[in-house]
C-alpha positions as CSV (number, residue, x, y, z in Angstrom):
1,X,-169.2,16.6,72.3
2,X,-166.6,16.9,75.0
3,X,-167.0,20.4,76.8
4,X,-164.1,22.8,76.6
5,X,-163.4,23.6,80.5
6,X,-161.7,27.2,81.3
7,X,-161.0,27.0,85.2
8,X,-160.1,30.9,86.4
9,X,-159.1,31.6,90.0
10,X,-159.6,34.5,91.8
11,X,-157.5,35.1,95.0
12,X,-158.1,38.5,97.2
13,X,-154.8,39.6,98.8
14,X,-154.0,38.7,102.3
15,X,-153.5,42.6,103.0
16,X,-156.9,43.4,101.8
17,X,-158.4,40.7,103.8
18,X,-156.8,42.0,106.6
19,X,-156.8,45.7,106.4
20,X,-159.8,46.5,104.2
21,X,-163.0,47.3,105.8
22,X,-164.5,49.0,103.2
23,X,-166.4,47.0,101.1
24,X,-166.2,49.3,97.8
25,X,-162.2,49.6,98.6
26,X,-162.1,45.8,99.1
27,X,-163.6,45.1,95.4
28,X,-161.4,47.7,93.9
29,X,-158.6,46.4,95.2
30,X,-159.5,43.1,93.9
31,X,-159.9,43.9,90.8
32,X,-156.8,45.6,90.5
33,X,-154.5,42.6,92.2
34,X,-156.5,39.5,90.9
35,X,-154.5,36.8,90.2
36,X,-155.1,34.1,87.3
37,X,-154.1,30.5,87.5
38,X,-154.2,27.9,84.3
39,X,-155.9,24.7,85.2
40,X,-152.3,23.0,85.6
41,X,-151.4,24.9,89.0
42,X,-152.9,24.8,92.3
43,X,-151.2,27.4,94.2
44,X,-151.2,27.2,98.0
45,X,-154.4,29.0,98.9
46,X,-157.5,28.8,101.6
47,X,-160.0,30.2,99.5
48,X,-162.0,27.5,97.2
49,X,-161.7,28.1,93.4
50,X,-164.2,29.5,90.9
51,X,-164.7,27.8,88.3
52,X,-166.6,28.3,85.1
53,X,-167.4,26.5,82.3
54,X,-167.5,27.0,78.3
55,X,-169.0,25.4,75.7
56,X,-166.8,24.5,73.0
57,X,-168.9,25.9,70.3
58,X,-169.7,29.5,72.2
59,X,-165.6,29.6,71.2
60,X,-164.9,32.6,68.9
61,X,-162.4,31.4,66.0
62,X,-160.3,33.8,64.3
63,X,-161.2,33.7,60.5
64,X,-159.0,32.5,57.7
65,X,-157.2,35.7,55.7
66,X,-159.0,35.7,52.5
67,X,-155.7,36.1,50.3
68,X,-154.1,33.2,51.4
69,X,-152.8,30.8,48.8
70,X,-152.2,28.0,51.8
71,X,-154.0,24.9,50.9
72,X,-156.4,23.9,53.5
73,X,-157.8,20.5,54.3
74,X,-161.2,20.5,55.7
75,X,-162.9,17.5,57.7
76,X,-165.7,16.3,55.4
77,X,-169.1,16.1,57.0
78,X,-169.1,12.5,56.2
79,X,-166.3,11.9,58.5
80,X,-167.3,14.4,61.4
81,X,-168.6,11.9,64.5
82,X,-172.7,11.8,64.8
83,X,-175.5,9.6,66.0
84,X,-175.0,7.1,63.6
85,X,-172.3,5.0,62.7
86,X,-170.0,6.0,59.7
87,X,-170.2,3.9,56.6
88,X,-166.7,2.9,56.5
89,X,-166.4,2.0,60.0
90,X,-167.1,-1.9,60.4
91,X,-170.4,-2.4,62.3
92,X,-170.1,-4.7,66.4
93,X,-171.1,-8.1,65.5
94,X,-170.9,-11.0,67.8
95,X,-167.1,-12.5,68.1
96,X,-168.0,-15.9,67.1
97,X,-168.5,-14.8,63.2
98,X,-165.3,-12.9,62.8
99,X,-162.3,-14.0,61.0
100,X,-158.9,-14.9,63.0
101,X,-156.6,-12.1,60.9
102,X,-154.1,-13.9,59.2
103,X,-150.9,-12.8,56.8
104,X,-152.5,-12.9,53.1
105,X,-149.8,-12.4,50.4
106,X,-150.9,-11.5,46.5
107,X,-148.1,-11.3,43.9
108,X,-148.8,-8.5,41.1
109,X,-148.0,-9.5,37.7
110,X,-144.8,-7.5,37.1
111,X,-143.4,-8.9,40.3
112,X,-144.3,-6.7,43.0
113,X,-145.8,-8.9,46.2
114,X,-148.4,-7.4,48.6
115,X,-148.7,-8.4,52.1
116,X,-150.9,-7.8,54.8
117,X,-153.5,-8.2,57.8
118,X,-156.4,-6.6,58.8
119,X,-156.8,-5.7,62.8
120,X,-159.9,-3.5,62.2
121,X,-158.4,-0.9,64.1
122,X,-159.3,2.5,62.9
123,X,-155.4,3.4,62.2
124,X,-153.3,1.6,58.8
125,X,-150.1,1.7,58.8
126,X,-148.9,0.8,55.1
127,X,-145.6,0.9,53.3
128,X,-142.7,-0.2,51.3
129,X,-139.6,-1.9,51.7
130,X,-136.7,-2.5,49.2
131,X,-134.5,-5.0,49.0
132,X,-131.4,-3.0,49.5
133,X,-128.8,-1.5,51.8
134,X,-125.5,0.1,52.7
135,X,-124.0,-3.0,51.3
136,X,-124.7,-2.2,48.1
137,X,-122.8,1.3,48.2
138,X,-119.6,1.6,46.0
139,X,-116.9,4.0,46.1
140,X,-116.7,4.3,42.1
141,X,-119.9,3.3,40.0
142,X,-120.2,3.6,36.1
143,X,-123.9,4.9,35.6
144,X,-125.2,3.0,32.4
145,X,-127.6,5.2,31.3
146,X,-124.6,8.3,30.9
147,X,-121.3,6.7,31.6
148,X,-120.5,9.3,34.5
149,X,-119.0,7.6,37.4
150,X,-120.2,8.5,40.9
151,X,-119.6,7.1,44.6
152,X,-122.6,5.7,46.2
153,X,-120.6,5.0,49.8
154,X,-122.9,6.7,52.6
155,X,-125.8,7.4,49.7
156,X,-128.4,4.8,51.8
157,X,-127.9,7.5,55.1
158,X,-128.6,10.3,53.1
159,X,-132.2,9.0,51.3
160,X,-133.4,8.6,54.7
161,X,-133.1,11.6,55.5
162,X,-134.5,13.1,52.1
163,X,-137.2,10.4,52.2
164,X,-140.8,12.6,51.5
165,X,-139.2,15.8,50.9
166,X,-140.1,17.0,46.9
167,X,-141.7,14.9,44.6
168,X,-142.9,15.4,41.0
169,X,-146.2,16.9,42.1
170,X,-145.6,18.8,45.2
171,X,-142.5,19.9,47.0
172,X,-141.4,19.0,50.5
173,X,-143.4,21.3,52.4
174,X,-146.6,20.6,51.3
175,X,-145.9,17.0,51.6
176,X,-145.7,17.3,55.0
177,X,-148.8,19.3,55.9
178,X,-151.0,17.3,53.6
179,X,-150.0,14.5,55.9
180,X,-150.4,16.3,58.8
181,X,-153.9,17.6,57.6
182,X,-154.7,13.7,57.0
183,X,-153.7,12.9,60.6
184,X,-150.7,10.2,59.4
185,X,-147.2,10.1,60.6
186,X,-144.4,9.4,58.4
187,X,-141.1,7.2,58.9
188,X,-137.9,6.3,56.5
189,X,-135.2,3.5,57.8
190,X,-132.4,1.9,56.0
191,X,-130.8,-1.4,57.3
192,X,-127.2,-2.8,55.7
193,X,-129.6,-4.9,53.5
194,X,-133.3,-3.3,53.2
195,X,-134.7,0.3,53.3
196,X,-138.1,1.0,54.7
197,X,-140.4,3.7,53.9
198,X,-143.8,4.0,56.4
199,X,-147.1,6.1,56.7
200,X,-148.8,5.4,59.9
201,X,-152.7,6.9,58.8
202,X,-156.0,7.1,60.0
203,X,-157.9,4.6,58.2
204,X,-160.6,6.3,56.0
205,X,-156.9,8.5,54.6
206,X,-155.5,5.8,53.7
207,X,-156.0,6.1,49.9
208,X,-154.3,9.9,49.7
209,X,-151.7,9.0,52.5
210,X,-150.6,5.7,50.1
211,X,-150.3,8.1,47.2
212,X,-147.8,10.3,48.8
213,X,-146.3,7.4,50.0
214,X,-145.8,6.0,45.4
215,X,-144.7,9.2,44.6
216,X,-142.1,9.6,47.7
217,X,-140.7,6.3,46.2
218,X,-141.4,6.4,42.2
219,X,-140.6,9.9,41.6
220,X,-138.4,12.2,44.1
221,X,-136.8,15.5,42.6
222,X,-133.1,15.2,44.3
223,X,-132.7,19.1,44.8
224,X,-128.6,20.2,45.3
225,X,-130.1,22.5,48.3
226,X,-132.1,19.5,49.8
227,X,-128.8,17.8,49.6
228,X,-126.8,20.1,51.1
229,X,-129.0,20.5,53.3
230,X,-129.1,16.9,54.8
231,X,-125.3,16.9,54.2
232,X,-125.1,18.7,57.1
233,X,-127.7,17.3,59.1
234,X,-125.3,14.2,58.6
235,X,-121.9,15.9,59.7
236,X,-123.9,16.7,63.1
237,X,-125.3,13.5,63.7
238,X,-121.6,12.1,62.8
239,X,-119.9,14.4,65.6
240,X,-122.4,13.4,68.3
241,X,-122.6,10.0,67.6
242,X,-122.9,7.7,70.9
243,X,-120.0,5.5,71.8
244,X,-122.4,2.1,72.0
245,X,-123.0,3.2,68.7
246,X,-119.7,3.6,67.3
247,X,-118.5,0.2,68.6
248,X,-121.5,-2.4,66.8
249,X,-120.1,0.1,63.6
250,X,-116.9,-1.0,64.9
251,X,-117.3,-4.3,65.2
252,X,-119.1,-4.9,62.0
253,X,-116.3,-3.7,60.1
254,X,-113.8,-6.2,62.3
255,X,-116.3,-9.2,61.9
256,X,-115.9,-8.9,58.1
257,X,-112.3,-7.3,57.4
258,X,-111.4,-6.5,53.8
259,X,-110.2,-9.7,51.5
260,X,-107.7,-8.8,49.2
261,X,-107.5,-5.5,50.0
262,X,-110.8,-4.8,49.5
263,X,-113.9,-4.1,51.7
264,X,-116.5,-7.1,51.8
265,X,-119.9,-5.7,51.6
266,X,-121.1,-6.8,54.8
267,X,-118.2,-4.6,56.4
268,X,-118.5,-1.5,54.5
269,X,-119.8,1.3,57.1
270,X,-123.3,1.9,57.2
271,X,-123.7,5.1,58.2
272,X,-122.0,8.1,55.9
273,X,-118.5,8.5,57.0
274,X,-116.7,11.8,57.1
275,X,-114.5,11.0,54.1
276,X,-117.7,10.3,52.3
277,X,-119.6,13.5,52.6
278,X,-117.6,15.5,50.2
279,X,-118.5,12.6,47.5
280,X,-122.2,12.4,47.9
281,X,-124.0,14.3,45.5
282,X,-127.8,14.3,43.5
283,X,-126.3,12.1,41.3
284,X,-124.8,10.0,43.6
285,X,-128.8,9.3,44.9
286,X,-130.3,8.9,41.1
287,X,-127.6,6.5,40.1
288,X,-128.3,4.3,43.0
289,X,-132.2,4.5,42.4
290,X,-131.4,3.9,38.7
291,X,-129.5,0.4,40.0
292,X,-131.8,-0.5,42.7
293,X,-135.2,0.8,42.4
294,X,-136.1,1.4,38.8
295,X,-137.2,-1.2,36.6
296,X,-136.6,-3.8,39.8
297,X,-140.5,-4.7,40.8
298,X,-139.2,-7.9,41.9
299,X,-137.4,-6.0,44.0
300,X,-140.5,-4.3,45.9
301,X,-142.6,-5.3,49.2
302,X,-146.1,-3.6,49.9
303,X,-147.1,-4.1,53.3
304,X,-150.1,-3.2,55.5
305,X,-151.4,-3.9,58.9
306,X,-154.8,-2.6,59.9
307,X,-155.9,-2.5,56.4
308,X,-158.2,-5.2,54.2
309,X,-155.6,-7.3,51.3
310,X,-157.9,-6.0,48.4
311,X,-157.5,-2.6,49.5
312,X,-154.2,-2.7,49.7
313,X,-153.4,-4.8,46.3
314,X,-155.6,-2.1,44.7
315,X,-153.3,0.8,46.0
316,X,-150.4,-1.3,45.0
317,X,-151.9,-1.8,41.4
318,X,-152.4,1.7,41.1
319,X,-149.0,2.9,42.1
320,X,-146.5,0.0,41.0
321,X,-148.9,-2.1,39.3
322,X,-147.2,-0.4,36.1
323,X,-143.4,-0.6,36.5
324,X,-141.3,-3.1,33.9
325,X,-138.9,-5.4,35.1
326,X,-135.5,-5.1,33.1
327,X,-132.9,-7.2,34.5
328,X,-129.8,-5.1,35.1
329,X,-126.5,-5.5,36.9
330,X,-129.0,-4.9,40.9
331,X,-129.2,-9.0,40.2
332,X,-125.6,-9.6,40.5
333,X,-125.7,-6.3,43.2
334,X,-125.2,-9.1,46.8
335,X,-122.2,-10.1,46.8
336,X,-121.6,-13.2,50.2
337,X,-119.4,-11.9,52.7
338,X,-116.8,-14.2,54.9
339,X,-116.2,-13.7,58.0
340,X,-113.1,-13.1,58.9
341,X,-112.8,-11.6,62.9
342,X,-110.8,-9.0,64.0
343,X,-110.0,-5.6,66.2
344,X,-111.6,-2.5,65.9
345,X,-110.0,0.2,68.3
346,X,-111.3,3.9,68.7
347,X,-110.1,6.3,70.9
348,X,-112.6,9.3,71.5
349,X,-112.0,12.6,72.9
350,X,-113.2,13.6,76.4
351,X,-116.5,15.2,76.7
352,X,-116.4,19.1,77.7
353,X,-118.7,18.7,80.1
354,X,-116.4,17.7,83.3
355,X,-119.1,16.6,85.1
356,X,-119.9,13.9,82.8
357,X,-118.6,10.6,83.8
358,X,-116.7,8.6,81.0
359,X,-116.7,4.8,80.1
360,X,-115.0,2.2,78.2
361,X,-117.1,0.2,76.1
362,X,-116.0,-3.5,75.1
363,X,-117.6,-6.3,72.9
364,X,-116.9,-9.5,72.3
365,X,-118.6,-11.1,69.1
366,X,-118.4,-14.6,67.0
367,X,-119.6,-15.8,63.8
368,X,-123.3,-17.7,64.2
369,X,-125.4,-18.7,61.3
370,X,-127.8,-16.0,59.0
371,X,-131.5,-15.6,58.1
372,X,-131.6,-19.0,56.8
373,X,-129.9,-20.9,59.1
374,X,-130.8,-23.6,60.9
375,X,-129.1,-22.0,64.5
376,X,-131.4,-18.6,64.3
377,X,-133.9,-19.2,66.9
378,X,-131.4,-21.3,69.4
379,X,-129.2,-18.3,69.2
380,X,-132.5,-16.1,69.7
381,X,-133.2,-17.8,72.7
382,X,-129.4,-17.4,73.9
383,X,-129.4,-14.1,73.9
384,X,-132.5,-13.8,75.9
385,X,-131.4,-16.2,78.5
386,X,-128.1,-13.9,78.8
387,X,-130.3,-10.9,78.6
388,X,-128.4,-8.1,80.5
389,X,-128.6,-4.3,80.0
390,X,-127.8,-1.4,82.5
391,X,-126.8,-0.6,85.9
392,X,-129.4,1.4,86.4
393,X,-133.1,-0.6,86.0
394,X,-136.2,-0.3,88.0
395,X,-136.7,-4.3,87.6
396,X,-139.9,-5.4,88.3
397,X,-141.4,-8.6,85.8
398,X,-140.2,-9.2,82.5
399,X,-137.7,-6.6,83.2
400,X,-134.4,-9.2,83.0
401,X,-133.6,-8.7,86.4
402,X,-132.2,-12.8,86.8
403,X,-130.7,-12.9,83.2
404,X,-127.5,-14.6,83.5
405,X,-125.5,-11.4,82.7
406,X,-127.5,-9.4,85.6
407,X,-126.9,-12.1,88.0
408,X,-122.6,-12.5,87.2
409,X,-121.8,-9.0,86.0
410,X,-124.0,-6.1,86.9
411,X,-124.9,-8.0,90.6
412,X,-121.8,-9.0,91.0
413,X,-119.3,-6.2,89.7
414,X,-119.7,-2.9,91.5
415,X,-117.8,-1.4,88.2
416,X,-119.9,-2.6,85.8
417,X,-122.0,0.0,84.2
418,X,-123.2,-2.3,81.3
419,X,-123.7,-5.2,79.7
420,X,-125.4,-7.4,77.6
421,X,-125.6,-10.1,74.9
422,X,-126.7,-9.0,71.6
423,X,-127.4,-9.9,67.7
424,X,-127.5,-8.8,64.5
425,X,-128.2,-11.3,61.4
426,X,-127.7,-11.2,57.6
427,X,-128.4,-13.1,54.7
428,X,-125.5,-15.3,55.0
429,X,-124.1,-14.9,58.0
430,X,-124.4,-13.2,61.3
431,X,-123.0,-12.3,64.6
432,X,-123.9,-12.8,68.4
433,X,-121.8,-11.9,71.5
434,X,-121.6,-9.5,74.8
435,X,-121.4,-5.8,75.4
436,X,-120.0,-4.4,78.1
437,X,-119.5,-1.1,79.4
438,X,-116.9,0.4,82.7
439,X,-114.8,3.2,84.0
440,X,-111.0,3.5,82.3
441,X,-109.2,1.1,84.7
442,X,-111.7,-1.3,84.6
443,X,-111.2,-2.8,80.7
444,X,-109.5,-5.4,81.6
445,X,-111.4,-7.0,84.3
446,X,-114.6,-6.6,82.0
447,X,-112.8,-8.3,79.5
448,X,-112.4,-11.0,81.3
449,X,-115.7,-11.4,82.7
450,X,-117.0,-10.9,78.8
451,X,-114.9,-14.3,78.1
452,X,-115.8,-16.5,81.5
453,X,-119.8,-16.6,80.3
454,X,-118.5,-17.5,76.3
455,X,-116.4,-20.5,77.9
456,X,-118.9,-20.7,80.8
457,X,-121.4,-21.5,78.1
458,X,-119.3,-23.8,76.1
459,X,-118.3,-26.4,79.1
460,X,-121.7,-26.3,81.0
461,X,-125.1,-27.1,80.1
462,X,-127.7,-24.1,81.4
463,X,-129.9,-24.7,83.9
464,X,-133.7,-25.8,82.8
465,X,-134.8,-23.1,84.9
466,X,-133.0,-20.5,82.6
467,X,-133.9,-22.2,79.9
468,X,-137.5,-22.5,80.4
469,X,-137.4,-18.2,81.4
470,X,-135.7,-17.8,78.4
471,X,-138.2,-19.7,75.9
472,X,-140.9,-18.0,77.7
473,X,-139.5,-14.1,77.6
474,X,-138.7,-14.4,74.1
475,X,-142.1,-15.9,73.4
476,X,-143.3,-12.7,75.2
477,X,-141.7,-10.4,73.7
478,X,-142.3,-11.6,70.2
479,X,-146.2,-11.5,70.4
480,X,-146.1,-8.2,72.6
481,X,-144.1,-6.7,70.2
482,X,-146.9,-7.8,67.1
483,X,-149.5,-5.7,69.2
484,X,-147.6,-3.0,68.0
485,X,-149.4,-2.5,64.3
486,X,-146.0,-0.9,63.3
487,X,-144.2,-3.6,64.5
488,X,-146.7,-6.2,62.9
489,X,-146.7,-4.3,59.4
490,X,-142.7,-3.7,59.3
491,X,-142.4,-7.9,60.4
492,X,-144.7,-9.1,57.4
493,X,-142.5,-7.2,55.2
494,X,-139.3,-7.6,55.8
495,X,-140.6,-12.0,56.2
496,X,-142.0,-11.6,52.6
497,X,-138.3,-10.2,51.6
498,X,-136.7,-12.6,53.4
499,X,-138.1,-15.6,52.9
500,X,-141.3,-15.2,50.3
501,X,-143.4,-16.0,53.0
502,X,-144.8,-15.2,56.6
503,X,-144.4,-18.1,59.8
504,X,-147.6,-17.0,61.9
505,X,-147.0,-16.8,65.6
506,X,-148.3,-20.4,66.7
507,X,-145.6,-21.8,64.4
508,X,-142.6,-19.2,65.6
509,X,-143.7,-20.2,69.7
510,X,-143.2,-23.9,68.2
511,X,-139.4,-23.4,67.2
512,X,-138.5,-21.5,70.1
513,X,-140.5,-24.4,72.9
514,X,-138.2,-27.2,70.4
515,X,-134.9,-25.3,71.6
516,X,-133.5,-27.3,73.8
517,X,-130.0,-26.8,76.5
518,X,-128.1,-29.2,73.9
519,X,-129.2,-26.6,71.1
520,X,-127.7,-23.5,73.0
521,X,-124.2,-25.5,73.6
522,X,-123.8,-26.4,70.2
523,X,-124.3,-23.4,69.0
524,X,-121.8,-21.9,71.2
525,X,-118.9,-24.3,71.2
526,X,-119.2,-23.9,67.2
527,X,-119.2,-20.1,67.2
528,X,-116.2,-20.2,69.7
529,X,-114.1,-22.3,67.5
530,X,-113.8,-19.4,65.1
531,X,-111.8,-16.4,65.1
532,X,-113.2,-13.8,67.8
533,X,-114.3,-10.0,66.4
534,X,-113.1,-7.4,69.3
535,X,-114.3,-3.8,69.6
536,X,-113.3,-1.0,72.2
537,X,-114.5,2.5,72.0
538,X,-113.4,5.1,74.8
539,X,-111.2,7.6,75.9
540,X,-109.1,5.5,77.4
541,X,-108.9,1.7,76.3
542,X,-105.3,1.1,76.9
543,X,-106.2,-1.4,79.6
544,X,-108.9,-3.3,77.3
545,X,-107.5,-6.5,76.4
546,X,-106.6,-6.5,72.5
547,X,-107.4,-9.5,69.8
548,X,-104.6,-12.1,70.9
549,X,-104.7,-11.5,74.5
550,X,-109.1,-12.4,74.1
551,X,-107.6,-14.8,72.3
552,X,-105.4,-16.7,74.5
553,X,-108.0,-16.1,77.3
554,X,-110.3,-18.6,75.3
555,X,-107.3,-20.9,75.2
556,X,-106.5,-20.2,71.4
557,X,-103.6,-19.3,69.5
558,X,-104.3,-16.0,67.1
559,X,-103.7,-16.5,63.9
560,X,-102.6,-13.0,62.3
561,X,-104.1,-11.5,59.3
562,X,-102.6,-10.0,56.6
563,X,-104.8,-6.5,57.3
564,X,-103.5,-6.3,61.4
């Protein structure tokens, strides 16, 4: 075992050394003015250091208070590293008779799917994810079970939040240091149409970390105070929300504007608004379990990376093996959204901070094809070759440094703080356009720029160079990114949900080498023919071009709404 090393220095004053000639004096002095340094500073000094060294074991430990009711977790001696190699740690055989680790899917009997892949690493990272979102929030609901109505609008923020607080068994506290005692990390994340809940564990914890993780998901007790509590976690995270931020809400809300006066799902907000707040309540979070969670197996993704498939179909069996499927109005819950474009505007109040520079942020966004479309990876592979990102950037390789929107905006513009092409898919649709980011008085020349690379795009076929970085980042960053086991576990899940299945990586590289520079142009000139979503977030955007001015840039006439 690792030594614990305790470096002391001991420095004899200048004066002494200077004026002392007593030996006795010089030693009292010394020990008098002796001066201690940690082991993280090395002062400026001439003399060498003494150091000294201690065992880890000849540490004195304070003992444990004998009336404490504090549950503690002890390492077994099974577990504690030896000589010999742990039983449940697999033993070095030769490479040449180990499996390739591939995606293995099992379907319980009451509907619940299990997917996974072992890495043999020594961590698991396992979890669940749900197949719903803010989408599926409604102002007014009609629980069946009571006949109260409730709003569910901003419910899908606030179980994020309260996501392993009190359970059944054990209340939020010791949730959290039975977790920490196991040595597993714990992480909640809701999407417009899926919510994720994650335990990142050491591996022989899995079993106890998995059963937190059930009873987090089968059985929370929705306390008023926990609410409250998280209620106001929300109006902070509300007031300092970042302006990037506030314009893809923005523009989500544009790109699918109410029909017939009522809000699509796809542009209801997804994070709890202000004039939500007051509305969300305990009951509000048990209704929407009640419509979305309970009796809905089919419903339900187990999935696990670093971990073996029967292990993991056996936790699964034992935690949501038993839940009945009872068809209930969460099958009619998706509703398609339309497209429709639009303007989103947002004036923001000036920082406090005067020395804090202020910007104007702009996108650009049109209509491209969902999950299931044909157009997903050629619009993958767009965004990638347009790349962009800040001002600020230390390059180097794979950085994005001769993107097309580093090369004609950030390289070329000395205003140009930002920009960059971006995404962001659904079920049946989805949207893809640029980002951009400038002082005040700059909006309308970043508007324009934002428009010359969409028609840029359309009349001109991209180079084969840019193409060929383009197929070959994205192929990058998708298997980097699967290194990750949190990435690879979260990626089999939300596949399984998508699409029932999981496309390995030799078959996603495939798609995105088939893209060719006819793909990306089709898929722009169809996206430009449709009406164009604009956002603008800032304390001043009066000189950011609005919707019919973007409009007749792109050489179209704008065709009003009834909701303008």
């Amino acid at each position: 075992m690792m030594n614990a090393v305790v470096r002391s220095v001991v420095r004899c004053p200048s004066r002494c050394r200077l004026h002392c000639h007593d030996k006795g004096r010089h030693f009292a002095v010394q020990a008098q003015q002796q001066v201690s340094y940690s082991e993280n500073e090395f002062p400026d000094r001439r003399e060498a250091p003494i150091i000294s060294r201690t065992k880890a074991a000849d540490v004195v430990v304070a003992s444990k208070p004998q009336n404490s009711n504090v549950q503690h977790h002890s390492i077994p001696s099974t577990r504690r590293i030896g000589a010999e190699r742990p039983a449940h740690i697999p033993p070095n055989v030769p490479i040449d008779s180990l499996e390739i680790p591939e995606t293995k899917i099992t379907t319980l009997s009451n509907g619940v799917r299990v997917g996974s892949m072992e890495t043999f690493s020594q961590v698991s990272t396992v979890g669940v994810l749900l197949d719903f979102g803010s989408r599926h929030e409604l102002d007014q609901y009609t629980v069946p079970s009571n006949n109260n109505t409730v709003s569910t609008a901003g419910v899908n923020h606030l179980m994020e939040l309260l996501a392993f607080n009190s359970t059944k068994n054990y209340d939020g506290m010791e949730i959290r240091n039975i977790l920490e005692s196991l040595g597993g990390a714990t992480f909640a994340q809701s999407s417009r149409e899926q919510m994720m809940y994650c335990v990142d564990v050491l591996r022989p914890n899995v079993h106890a970390a998995f059963n937190l993780l059930g009873e987090t998901i089968q059985s929370p007790i929705v306390q008023e105070m926990e609410v409250e509590e998280m209620k106001q976690v929300i109006m902070f995270q509300t007031m300092d929300m970042m302006p990037h931020v506030l314009m893809g809400e923005g523009l989500q809300l544009a790109a699918y504007g109410p029909m017939d006066g009522k809000l699509q799902q796809l542009g209801r907000p997804h994070f709890c608004t202000a004039e939500a707040l007051p509305n969300l309540t305990a009951d509000s979070v048990h209704a929407f379990r009640e419509q979305h969670i309970l009796n809905n197996p089919e419903k339900i993704v187990v999935s696990g990376s670093g971990i073996s498939h029967d292990a993991l179909v056996e936790l699964a069996e034992a935690n949501f093996g038993h839940m009945t499927s009872n068809k209930n109005d969460s099958a009619k819950a998706t509703i398609p959204s339309i497209y429709t474009g639009g303007e989103y505007r947002l004036q923001t109040q000036r920082s406090p901070h005067s020395a804090k520079e202020e910007f104007t942020h702009i996108a650009v966004a049109f209509e491209v094809g969902g999950w299931h479309s044909l157009d997903l990876v050629p619009t993958c592979v767009l965004q990638t070759l347009l790349g962009g990102g800040s001002s600020f950037s230390a390059g180097g390789p794979g950085k994005g440094m001769y993107s097309r929107l580093y090369r004609e905006i950030l390289n070329r513009h000395r205003w140009a703080e930002s920009a960059e092409a971006f995404t962001s898919f659904h079920a049946e649709s989805g949207i893809w356009g640029i980002s951009g980011s400038c002082p005040p008085q700059y909006g309308r020349e970043m508007g324009t720029a934002i428009v010359h690379q969409f028609e840029k795009l359309a009349d001109d076929f991209v180079t084969d160079e840019e193409l060929d970085r383009a197929r070959n980042m994205l192929k990058c960053n998708v298997l980097t990114q699967l290194e990750s086991r949190l990435v690879l576990f979260e990626d089999i899940g939300r596949q399984i949900l998508t699409y029932g299945k999981r496309e390995d990586a030799v078959t996603m590289c495939a798609k995105i080498d088939a893209v060719t520079k006819e793909d990306i142009r089709e898929v722009v000139r169809k996206a430009i023919q449709k009406r164009p979503t604009v956002s603008s977030v800032g304390v001043d955007i009066s000189t950011v071009p609005d919707l019919g001015q973007i409009t007749q840039m792109l050489g179209k006439k704008s065709n009003k709404r009834a909701w303008f």
